[in-house]
N, C-alpha and C positions, 0 to 999 in steps of 0.2 A: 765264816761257817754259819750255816741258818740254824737257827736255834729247832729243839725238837717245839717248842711251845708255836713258833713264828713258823715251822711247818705243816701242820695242819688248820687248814682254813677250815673254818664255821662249814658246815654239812648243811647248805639249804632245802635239799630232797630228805634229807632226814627230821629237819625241821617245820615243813609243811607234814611230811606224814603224821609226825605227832600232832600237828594242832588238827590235820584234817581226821585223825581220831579220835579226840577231843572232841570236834565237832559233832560227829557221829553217834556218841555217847551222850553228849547232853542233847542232841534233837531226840533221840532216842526217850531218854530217861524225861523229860519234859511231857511230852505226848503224852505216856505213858501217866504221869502224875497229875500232869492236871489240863489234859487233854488237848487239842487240835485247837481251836479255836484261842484259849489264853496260849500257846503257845509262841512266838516272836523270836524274830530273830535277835531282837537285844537280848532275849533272855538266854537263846542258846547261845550266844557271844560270851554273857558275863558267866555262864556257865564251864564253858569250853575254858574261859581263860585267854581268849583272843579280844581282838580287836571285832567291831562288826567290817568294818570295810576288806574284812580279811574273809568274811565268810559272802560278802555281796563280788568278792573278785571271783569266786569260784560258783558261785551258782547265783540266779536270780533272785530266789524266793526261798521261802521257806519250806513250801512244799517241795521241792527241787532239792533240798538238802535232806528234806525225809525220806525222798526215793531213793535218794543215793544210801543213806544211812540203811534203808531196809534191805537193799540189795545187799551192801557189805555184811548186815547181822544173816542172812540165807549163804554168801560164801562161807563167813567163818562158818556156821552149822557142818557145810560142805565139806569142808579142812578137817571138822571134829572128828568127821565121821569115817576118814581118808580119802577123801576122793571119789574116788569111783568104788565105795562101798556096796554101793546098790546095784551094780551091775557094770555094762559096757557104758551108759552112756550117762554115768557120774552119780553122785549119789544125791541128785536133787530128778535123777529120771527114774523110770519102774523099774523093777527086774522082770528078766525073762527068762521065768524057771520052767516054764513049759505049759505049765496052770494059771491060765487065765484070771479067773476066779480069784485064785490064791493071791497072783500080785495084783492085780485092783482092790483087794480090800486091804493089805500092807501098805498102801502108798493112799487111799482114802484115810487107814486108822491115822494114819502118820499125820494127815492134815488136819482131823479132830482135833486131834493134843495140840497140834501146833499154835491151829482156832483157840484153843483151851487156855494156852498159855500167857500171861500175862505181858511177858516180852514182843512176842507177837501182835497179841489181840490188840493194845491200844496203834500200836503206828500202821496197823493192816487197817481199823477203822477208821485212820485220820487219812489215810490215803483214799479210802473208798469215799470218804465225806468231801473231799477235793473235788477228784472227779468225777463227784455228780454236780457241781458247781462251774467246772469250768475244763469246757469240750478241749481245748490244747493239752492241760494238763492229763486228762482222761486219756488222749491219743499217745500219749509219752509214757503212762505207764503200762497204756496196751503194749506197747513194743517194748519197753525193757523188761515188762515184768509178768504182763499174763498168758501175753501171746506163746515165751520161750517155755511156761510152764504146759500150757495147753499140746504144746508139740514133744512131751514128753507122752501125753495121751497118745496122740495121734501115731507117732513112731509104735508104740505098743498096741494098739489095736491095727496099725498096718500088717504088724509083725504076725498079729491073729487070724487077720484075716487072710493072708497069703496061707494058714496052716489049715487054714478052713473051721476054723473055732469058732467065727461068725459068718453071719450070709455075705454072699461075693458083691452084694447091692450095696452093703452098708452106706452111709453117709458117714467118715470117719470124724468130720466136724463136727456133727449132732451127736454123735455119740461120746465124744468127749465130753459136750457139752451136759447131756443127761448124767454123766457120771458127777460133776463136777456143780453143776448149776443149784442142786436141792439143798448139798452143802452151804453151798453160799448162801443161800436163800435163809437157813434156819439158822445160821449163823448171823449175817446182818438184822432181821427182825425179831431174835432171839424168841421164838415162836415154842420153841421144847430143846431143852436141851439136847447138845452135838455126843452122840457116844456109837461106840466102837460097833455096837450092836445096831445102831440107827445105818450107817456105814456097811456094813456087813450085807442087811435087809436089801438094799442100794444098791449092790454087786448084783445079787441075787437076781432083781427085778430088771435090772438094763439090761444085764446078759439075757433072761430069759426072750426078752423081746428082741435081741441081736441074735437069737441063734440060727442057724444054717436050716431054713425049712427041706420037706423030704421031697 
């Protein structure tokens, strides 16, 4: 008869999940404390409480660990919030309440704070400091990370512009881009600080120049 002890074998999927959030948390809280550059994978290792050759079997680099790590801190947000809190198309997309206006400056305040927040701000600027160094790196988090947000734009002023909210000419790329770009801009050379009312102004002005001439 197998013993109940001799029948459950060691959980190695349970086992990698732990350390691979472990990992996640000290690349995370690393950046954050003493920024992108002293940051190393020895340190996220002795940090995590693994091995390093445990964190070089799963990604290359350490910027490679940060994106992963930043991706996973944007689901949990997702999870907090239920899902698709924000509407049909999850709660990291717009909503479509029917006013334009209204949801572009709800989903712009949202990225103020998020800029604002200290969780955020440092592994969002270790990420941006990467990929101005190194074009590979750059093309990997366009695709995991800014492209699927910018198509949350996109989808929402598609949505606009089929309702006739803006002109039928739009460029919906550039337009996301205006929405989106000034932010980032005053955020990376912290030129005045980022607030709800900087945002707000922001809505106001891209819409007025997107609107349905007569």
């Amino acid at each position: 008869m197998t013993s109940a002890k001799a029948s459950k074998a060691p959980d190695a999927s349970r086992r990698s999940e732990r350390s691979r959030r472990a990992i996640f948390d000290a690349a995370l809280a690393l950046v954050t404390e003493a920024g992108y550059a002293k940051t190393t994978v020895e340190g996220i290792a002795a940090r995590a409480g693994v091995g390093k050759q445990t964190i070089y079997r799963w990604w290359p680099s350490k910027a490679a660990v940060l994106l992963d790590a930043y991706l996973d801190l944007a689901a949990q947000a997702n999870d907090a919030l239920g899902g698709a809190a924000h509407g049909e198309e999850g709660a990291s997309g717009i909503p479509d309440t029917g006013d334009l206006a209204a949801d572009l400056r709800y989903v712009l305040r949202a990225t103020v704070d998020e800029l604002g927040d200290p969780k955020y701000d440092g592994p969002t600027r270790a990420l941006a400091a990467e990929g101005l160094v190194s074009a590979e790196f750059a093309a990997q988090m366009a695709e995991k990370l800014l492209e699927p947000q910018l198509t949350y734009y996109l989808r929402r002023l598609e949505a606009a512009r089929e309702d006739g909210d803006i002109a039928p000419d739009t460029d919906l790329r550039i337009a996301a881009e205006l929405l989106t770009a000034p932010i980032a801009q005053r955020w990376q050379y912290r030129t005045v600080p980022l607030t709800h009312a900087y945002a707000d102004a922001l809505v106001t002005h891209v819409l007025r120049g997107l609107a349905p001439r007569p």
